[in-house]
Biopython code that builds the backbone (N, CA, C, O; Angstrom):
import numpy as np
from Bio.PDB.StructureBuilder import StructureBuilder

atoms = [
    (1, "UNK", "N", (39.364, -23.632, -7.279)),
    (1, "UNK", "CA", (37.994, -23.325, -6.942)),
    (1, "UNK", "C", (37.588, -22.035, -7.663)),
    (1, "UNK", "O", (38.482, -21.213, -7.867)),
    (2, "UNK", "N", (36.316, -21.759, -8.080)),
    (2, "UNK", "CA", (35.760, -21.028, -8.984)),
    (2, "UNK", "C", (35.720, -20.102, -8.007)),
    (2, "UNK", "O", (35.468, -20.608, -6.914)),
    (3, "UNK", "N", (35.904, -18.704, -7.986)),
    (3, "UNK", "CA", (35.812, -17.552, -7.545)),
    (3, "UNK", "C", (34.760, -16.758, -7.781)),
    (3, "UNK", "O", (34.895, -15.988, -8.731)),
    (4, "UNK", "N", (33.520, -16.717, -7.053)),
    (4, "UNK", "CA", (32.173, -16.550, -7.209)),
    (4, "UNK", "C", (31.868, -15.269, -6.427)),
    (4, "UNK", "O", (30.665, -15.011, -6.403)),
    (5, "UNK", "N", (32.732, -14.323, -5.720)),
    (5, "UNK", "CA", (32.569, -12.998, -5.162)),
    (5, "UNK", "C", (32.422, -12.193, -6.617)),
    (5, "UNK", "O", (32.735, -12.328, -7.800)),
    (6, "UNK", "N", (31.664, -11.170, -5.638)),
    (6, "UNK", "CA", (32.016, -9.756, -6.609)),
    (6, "UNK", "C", (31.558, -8.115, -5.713)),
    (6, "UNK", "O", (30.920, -7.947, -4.673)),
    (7, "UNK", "N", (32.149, -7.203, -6.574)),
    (7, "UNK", "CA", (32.460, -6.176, -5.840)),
    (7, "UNK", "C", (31.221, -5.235, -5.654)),
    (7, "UNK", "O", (30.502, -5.299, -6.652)),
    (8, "UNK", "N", (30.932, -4.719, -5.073)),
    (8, "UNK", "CA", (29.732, -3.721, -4.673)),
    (8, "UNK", "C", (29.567, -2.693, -6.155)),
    (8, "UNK", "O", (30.426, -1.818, -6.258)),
    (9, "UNK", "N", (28.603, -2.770, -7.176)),
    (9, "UNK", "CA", (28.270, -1.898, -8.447)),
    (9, "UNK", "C", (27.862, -0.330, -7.279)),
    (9, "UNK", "O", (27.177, -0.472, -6.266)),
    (10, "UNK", "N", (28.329, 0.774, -7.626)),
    (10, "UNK", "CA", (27.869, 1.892, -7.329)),
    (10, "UNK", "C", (26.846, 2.270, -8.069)),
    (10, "UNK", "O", (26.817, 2.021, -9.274)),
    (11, "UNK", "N", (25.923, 2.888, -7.474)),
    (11, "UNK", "CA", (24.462, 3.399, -8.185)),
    (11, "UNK", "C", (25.181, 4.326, -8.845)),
    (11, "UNK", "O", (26.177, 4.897, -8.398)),
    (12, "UNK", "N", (24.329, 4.601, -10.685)),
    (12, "UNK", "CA", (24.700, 5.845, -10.709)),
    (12, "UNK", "C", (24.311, 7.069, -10.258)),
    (12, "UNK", "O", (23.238, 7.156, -9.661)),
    (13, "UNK", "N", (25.377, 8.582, -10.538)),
    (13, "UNK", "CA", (24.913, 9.623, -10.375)),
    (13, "UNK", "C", (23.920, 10.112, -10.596)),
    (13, "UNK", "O", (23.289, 10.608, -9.663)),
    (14, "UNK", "N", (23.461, 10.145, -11.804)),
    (14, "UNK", "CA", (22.137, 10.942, -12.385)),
    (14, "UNK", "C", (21.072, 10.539, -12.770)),
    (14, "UNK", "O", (20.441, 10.819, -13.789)),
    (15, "UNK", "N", (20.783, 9.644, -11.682)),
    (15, "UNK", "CA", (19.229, 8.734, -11.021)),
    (15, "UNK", "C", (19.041, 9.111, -9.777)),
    (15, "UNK", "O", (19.700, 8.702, -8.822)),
    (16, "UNK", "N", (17.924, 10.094, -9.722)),
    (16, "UNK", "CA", (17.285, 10.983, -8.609)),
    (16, "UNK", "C", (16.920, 9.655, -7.713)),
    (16, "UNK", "O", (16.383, 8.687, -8.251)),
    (17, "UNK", "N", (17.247, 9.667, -6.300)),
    (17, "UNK", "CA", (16.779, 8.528, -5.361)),
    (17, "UNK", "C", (15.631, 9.399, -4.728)),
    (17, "UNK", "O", (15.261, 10.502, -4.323)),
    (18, "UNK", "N", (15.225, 7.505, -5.042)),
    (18, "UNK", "CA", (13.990, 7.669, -4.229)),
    (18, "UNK", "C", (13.188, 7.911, -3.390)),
    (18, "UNK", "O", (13.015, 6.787, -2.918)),
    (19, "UNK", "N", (12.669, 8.449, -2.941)),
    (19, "UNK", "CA", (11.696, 8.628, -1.856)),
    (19, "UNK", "C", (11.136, 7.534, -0.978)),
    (19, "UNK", "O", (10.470, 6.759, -1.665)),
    (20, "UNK", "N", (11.162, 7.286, -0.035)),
    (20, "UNK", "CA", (10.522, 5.860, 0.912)),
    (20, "UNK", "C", (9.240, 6.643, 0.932)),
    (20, "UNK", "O", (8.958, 7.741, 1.412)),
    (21, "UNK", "N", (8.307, 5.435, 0.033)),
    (21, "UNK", "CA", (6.870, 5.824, 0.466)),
    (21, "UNK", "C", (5.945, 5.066, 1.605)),
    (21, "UNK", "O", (5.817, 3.860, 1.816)),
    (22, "UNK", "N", (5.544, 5.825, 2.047)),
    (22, "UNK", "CA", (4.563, 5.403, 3.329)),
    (22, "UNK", "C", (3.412, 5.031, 3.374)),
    (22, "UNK", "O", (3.401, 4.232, 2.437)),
    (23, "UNK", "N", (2.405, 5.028, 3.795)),
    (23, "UNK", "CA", (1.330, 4.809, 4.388)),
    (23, "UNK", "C", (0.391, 5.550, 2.929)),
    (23, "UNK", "O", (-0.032, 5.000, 1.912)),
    (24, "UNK", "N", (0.312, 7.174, 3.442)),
    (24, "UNK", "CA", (-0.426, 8.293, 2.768)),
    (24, "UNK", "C", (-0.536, 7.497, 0.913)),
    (24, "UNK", "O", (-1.501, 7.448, 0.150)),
    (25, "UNK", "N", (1.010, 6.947, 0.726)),
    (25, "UNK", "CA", (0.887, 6.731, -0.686)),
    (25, "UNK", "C", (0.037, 5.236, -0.970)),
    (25, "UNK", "O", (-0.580, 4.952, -1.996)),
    (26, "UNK", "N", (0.170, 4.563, -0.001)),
    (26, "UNK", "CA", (-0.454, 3.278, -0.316)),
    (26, "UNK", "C", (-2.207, 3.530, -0.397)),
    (26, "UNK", "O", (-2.930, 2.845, -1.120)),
    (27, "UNK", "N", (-2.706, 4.635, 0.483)),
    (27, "UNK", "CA", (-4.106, 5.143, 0.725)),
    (27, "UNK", "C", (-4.500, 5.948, -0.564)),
    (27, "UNK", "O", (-5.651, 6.273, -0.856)),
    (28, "UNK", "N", (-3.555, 6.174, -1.169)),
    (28, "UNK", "CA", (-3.988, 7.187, -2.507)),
    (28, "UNK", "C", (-4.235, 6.252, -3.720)),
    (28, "UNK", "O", (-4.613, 6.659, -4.819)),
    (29, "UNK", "N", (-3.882, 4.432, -3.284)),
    (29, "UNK", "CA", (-4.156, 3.649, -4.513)),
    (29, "UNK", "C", (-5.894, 3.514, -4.335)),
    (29, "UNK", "O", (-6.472, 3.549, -3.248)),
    (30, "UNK", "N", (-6.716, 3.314, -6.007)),
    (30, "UNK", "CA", (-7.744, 3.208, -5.941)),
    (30, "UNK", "C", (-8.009, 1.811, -6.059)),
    (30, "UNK", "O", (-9.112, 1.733, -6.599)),
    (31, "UNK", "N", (-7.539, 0.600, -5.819)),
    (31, "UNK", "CA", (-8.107, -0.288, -5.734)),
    (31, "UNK", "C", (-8.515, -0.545, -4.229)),
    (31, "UNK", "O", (-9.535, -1.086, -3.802)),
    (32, "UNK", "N", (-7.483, -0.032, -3.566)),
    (32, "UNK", "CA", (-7.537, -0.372, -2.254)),
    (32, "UNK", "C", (-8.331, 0.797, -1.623)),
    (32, "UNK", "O", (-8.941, 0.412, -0.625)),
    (33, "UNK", "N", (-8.526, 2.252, -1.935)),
    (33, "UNK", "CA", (-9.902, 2.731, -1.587)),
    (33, "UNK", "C", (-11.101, 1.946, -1.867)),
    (33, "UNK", "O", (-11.812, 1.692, -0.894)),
    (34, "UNK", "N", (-11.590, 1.353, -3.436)),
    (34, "UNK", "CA", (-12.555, 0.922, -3.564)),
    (34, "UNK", "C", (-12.706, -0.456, -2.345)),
    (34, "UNK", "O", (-13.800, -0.549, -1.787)),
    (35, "UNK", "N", (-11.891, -1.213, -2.068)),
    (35, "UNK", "CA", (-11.768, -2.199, -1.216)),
    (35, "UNK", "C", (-12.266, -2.187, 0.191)),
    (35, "UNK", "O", (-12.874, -2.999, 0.888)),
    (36, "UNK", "N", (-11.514, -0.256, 0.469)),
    (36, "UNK", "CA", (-11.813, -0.114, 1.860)),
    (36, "UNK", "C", (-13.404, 0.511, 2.005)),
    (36, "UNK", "O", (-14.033, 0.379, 3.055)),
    (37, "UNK", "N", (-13.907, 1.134, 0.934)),
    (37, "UNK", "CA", (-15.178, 2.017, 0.779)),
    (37, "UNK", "C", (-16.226, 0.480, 0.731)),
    (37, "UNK", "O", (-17.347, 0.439, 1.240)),
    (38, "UNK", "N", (-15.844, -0.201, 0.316)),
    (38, "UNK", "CA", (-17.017, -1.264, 0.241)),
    (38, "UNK", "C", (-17.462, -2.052, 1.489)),
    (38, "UNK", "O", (-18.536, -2.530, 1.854)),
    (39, "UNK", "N", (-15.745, -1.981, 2.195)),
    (39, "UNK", "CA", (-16.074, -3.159, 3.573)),
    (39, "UNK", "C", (-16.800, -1.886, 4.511)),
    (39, "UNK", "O", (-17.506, -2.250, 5.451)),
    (40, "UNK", "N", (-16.692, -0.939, 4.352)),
    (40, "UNK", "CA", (-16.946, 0.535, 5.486)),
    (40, "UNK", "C", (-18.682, 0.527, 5.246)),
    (40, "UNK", "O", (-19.430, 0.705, 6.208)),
    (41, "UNK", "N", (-19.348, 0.241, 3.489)),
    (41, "UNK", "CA", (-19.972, 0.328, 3.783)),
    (41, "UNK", "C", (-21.123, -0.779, 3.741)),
    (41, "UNK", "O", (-22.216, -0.457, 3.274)),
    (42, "UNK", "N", (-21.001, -1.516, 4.011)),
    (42, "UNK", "CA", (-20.950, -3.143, 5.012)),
    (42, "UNK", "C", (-21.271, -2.974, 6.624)),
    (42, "UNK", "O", (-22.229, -3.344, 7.302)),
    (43, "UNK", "N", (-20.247, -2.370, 6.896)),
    (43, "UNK", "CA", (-20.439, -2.306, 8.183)),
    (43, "UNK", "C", (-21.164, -1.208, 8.868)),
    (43, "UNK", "O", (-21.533, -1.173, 10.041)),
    (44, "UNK", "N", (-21.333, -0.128, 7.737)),
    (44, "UNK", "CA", (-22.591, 1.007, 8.149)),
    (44, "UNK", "C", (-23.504, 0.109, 7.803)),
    (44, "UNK", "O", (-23.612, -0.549, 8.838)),
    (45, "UNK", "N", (-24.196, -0.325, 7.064)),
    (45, "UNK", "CA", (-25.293, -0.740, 6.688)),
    (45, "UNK", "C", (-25.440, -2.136, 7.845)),
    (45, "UNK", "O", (-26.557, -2.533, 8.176)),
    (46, "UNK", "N", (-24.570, -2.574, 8.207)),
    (46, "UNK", "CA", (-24.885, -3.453, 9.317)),
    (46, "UNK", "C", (-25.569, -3.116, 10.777)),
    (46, "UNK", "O", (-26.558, -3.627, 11.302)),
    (47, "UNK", "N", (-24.605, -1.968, 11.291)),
    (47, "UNK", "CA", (-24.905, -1.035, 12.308)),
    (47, "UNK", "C", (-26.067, -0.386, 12.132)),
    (47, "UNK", "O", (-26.693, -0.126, 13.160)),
    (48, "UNK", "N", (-26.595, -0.004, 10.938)),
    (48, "UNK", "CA", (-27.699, 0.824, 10.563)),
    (48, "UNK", "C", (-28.814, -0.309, 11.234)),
    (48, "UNK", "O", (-29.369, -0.374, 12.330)),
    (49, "UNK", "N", (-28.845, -1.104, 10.085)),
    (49, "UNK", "CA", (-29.275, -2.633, 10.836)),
    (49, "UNK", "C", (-29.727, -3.107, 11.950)),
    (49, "UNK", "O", (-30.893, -3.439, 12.164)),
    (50, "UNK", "N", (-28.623, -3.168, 12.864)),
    (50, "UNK", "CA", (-28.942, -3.499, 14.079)),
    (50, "UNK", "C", (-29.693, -2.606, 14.992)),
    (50, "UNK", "O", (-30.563, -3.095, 15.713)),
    (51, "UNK", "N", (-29.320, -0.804, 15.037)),
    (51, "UNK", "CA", (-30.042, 0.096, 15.398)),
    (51, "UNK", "C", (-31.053, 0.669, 14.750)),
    (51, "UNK", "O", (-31.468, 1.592, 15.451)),
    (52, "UNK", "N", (-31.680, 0.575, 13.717)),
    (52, "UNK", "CA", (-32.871, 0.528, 13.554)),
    (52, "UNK", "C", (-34.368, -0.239, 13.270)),
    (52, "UNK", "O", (-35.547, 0.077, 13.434)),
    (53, "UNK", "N", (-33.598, -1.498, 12.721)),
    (53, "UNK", "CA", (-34.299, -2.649, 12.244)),
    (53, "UNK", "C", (-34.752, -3.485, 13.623)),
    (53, "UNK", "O", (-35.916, -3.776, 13.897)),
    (54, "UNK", "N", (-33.510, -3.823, 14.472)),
    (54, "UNK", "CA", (-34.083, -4.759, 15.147)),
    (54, "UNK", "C", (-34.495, -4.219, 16.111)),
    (54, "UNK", "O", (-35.103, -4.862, 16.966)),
]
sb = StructureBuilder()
sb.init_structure("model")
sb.init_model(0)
sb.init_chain("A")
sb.init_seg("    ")
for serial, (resi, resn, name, xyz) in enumerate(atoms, 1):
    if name == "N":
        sb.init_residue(resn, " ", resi, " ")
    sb.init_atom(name, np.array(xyz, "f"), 0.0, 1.0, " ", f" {name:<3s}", serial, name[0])
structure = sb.get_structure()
């Protein structure tokens, strides 16, 4: 039978690890500001809408 294990590769040394990014970094992308700035202002202009228009 073909012997298909293999052994754990060690990362190397002198590759700075990474940082776990969070939240803050996903909010600093600009597609997803422009995404969130558009639905926000949607829903001001809706609210605006309803309290002054109707």
């Amino acid at each position: 039978m073909l012997d298909t294990s293999r052994e754990p590769v060690p990362a190397p040394t002198d590759a700075p690890a990474e940082e776990p990014r969070g939240c803050l970094f996903a909010l600093s992308q600009p597609p997803l500001m422009i995404f969130l700035g558009v639905i926000g202002c949607l829903l001001l202009m809706a609210a605006v809408h309803d309290l002054f228009v109707l």
